[in-house]
C-alpha positions in Angstrom: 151.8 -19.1 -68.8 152.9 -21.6 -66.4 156.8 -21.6 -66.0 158.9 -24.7 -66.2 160.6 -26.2 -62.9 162.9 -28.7 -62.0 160.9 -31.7 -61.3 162.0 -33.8 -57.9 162.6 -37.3 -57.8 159.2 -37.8 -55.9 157.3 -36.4 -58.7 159.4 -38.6 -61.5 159.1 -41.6 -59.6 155.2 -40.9 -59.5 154.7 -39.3 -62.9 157.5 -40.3 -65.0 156.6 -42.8 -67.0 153.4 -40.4 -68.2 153.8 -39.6 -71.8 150.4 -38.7 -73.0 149.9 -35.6 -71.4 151.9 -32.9 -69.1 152.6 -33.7 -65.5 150.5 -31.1 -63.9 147.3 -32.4 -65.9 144.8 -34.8 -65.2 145.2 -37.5 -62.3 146.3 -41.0 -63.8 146.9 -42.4 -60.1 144.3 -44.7 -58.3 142.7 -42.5 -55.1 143.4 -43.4 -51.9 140.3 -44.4 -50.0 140.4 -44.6 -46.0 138.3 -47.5 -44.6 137.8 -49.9 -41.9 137.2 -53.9 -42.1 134.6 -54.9 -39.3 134.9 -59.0 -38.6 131.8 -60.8 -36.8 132.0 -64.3 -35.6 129.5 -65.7 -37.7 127.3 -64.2 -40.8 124.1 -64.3 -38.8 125.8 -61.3 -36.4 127.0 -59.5 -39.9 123.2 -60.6 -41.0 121.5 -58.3 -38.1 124.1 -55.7 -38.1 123.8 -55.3 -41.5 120.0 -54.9 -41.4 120.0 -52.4 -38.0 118.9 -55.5 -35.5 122.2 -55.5 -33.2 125.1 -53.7 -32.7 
């Protein structure tokens, strides 16, 4: 059995307002996903980029 522990204020202010279910179970926060925004000057470069013509 999993023992009870005082719960920090970093893990109340992420999980506190969670009622449905115990705070070690199932993820209820959005995931963090790491990307990158490319700009081109005009959607004809984004256009052959896109399609493996330039670079």
């Amino acid at each position: 059995m999993l023992e009870k522990k005082h719960i920090g204020k970093s893990t109340q202010s992420i999980w506190g307002g969670e009622q449905e279910h115990e705070l070690y179970e199932r993820s209820t926060q959005v995931p963090v996903v790491h990307s990158v925004s490319f700009g081109y000057k005009d959607i004809e470069t984004w256009h052959k980029v896109a399609l493996e013509e330039s670079q």
